[in-house]
C-alpha positions, -999 to +999 in steps of 0.1 A: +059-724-930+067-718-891+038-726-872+018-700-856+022-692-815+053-712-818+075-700-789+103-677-804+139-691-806+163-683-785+181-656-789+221-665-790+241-664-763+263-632-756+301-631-761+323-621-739+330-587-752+293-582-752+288-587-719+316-568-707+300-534-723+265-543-709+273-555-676+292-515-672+255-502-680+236-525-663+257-518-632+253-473-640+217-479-639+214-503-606+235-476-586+209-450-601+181-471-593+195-478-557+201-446-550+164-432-559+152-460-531+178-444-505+165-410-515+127-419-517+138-437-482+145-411-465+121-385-476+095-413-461+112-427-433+097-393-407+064-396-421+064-430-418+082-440-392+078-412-362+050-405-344+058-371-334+057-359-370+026-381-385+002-373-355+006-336-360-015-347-393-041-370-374-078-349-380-059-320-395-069-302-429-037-316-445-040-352-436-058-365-470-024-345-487+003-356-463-016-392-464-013-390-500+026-381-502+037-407-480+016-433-496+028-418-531+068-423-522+069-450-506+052-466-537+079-446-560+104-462-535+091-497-542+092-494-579+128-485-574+135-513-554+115-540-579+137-525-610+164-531-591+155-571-586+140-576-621+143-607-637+138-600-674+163-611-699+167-577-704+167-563-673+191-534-658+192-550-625+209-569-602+199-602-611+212-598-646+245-589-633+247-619-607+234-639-640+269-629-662+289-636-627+276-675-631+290-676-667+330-690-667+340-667-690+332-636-667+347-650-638+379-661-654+383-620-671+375-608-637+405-633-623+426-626-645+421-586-638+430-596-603+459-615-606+475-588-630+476-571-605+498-586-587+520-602-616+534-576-633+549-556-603+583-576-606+584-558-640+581-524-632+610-494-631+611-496-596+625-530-596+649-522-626+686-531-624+689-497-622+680-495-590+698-527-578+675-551-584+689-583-603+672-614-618+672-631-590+657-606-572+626-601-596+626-643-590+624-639-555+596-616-563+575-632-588+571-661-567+558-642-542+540-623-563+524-659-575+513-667-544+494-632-537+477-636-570+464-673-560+452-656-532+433-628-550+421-653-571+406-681-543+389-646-527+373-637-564+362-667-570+345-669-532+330-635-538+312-639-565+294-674-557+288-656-525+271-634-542+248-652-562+242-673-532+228-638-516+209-627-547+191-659-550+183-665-516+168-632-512+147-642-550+137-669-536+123-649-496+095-637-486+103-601-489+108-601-526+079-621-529+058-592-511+073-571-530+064-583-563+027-588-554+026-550-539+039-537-572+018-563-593-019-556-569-015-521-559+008-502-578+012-515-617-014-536-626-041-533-599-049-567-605-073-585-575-049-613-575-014-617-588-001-650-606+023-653-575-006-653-548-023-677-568+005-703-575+013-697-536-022-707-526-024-740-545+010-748-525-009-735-496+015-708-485-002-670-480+021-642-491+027-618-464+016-579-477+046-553-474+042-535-442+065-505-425+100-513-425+103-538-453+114-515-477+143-508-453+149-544-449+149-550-486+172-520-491+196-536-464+201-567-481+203-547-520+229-523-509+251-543-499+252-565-529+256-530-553+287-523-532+302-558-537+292-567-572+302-529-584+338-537-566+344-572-577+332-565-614+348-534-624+368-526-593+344-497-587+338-484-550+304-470-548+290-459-513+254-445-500+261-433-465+266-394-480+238-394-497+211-414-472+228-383-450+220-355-470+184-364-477+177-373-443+187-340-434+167-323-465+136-347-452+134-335-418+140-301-428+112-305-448+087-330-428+092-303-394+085-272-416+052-287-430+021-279-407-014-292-410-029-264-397-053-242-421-035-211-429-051-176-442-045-184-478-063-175-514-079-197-536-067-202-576-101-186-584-093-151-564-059-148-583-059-119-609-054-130-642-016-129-661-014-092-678+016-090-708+035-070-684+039-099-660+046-120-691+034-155-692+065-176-711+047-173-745+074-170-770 
C-alpha cells in the first residue's frame, strides 16, 4: 500500500510529436497573452505616465474613479505579463517553450527544418535538365547548398541557447522577482509576505516593489523573446508595433476626452422605470 503524502511520480517525459503540437499552442497563447500587456500598456501608459493628463484629476470629483482605473489595468497588465513568465509544468508561457528548446530532440527537428531548406533546391524544376542544367551542375550546387545549410544550422543552434540564456537571466532578475511578489502581495493572494520575500530576507537581499515603468521594462525584454522564439520554432513572424499604435491612439483619444469635472447629470434613482414598450431583453 503506497504511503500517504508520498510525492506523486513523475509524470513521463513527452515525445517528440507531443511536444511539437503543444509547443504550437503554447506559443498562440503567449502572443495572446503578450499582446493583452501591449494593449493594457498603452491604455495606462497617459494616465500613468504624463502629468498633463493625471493632474487634471488631482482634487477632482473623478479622481477616486480615474485612480481606480489606472490602478485596475495596470494590475490586469501585470497578470498578463506573470502568465506570460509562468513556470508551472503546465504553463502556456515562455518558459515552457525555452524549456522544449533545451531538449535535443527539438533543436535537432528545428535544424533539420532549416537545413531543408536549403538542400532540396538542387532538386527542383527550375534546375531540371530541361532547362540546361546537368548533373554536374546540381553538384556544383548541392555543395554549395551544403555549406548554406551548415550555416543555417550554426545560427539555429546559437539562437536558441541565446535564448534561453535571455529567458533565464531575466528568471533569475530583479524585475521578475518584483513582479512575482506584486502579483503574489497585492493582486492574487494578498498575502502580507510572499515565500520569495521571505527566502530573500534570510539571504539578506530586499526585493525591490514594482514601480512606474517596470512593466515597460519587463515588456521590453518579453517582446523580444516572443518575436524570436515564434520565428526560430515555427518560422512564424509575429510583430507588435501595429497594434501598441492603434491602442496608443485609442488611449489618448480616450484619456483627453475624459474630464474630471462634475457634470449636470441624473442619478440611477431619478430614471423612470423600463415600460414593455421600451422592452427590457426578456424573451
Amino acid at each position: 500500500m503506497a504511503r500517504k503524502g508520498r510525492q506523486r511520480e513523475e509524470e513521463p517525459e513527452e515525445d517528440l510529436a507531443t511536444i511539437k503540437e503543444r509547443l504550437q499552442a503554447v506559443l498562440d497563447q503567449v502572443i495572446q497573452d503578450a499582446r493583452q500587456a501591449v494593449v493594457l500598456g498603452q491604455i495606462n501608459r497617459l494616465p500613468s505616465t504624463e502629468p498633463r493628463v493625471y493632474k487634471r484629476f488631482n482634487k477632482t470629483h473623478a479622481g477616486r474613479i480615474f485612480t481606480f482605473m489606472r490602478t485596475e489595468t495596470l494590475h490586469l497588465q501585470l497578470l498578463a505579463l506573470t502568465r506570460l513568465w509562468d513556470q508551472g509544468d503546465r504553463a502556456m508561457s515562455i518558459p515552457r517553450a525555452v524549456g522544449w528548446l533545451r531538449r535535443e530532440d527539438v533543436l535537432d527537428d528545428i535544424v533539420a527544418r532549416r537545413r531543408a531548406a536549403f538542400e532540396r533546391r538542387a532538386d527542383e524544376p527550375n534546375f531540371s535538365d530541361a532547362n540546361g542544367y546537368t548533373e554536374e551542375d546540381r553538384a556544383v550546387l548541392r555543395a554549395n547548398d551544403r555549406v548554406e545549410a551548415d550555416r543555417a544550422e550554426a545560427e539555429a543552434r546559437a539562437e536558441a541557447e541565446r535564448l534561453c540564456r535571455e529567458a533565464q537571466a531575466y528568471l533569475e532578475g530583479p524585475l521578475h522577482m518584483s513582479l512575482k511578489v506584486r502579483r503574489h502581495r497585492v493582486i492574487a493572494h494578498s498575502l502580507e509576505i510572499t515565500d520569495q520575500e521571505i527566502r530573500a530576507q534570510r539571504r539578506g537581499q530586499v526585493i525591490d516593489p514594482i514601480r512606474v515603468g517596470d512593466e515597460e521594462d519587463i515588456l521590453a525584454i518579453t517582446l523580444p523573446l516572443v518575436v524570436d522564439i515564434n520565428r526560430l520554432a515555427r518560422d512564424l513572424h509575429v510583430g507588435f508595433d501595429n497594434i501598441r499604435d492603434i491602442w496608443g491612439v485609442y488611449a489618448e483619444d480616450y484619456w483627453l476626452r475624459f474630464s474630471g469635472r462634475p457634470k449636470k447629470r441624473r442619478r440611477l434613482a431619478d430614471l423612470p422605470p423600463i415600460t414593455r414598450e421600451d422592452g427590457d431583453g426578456a424573451a
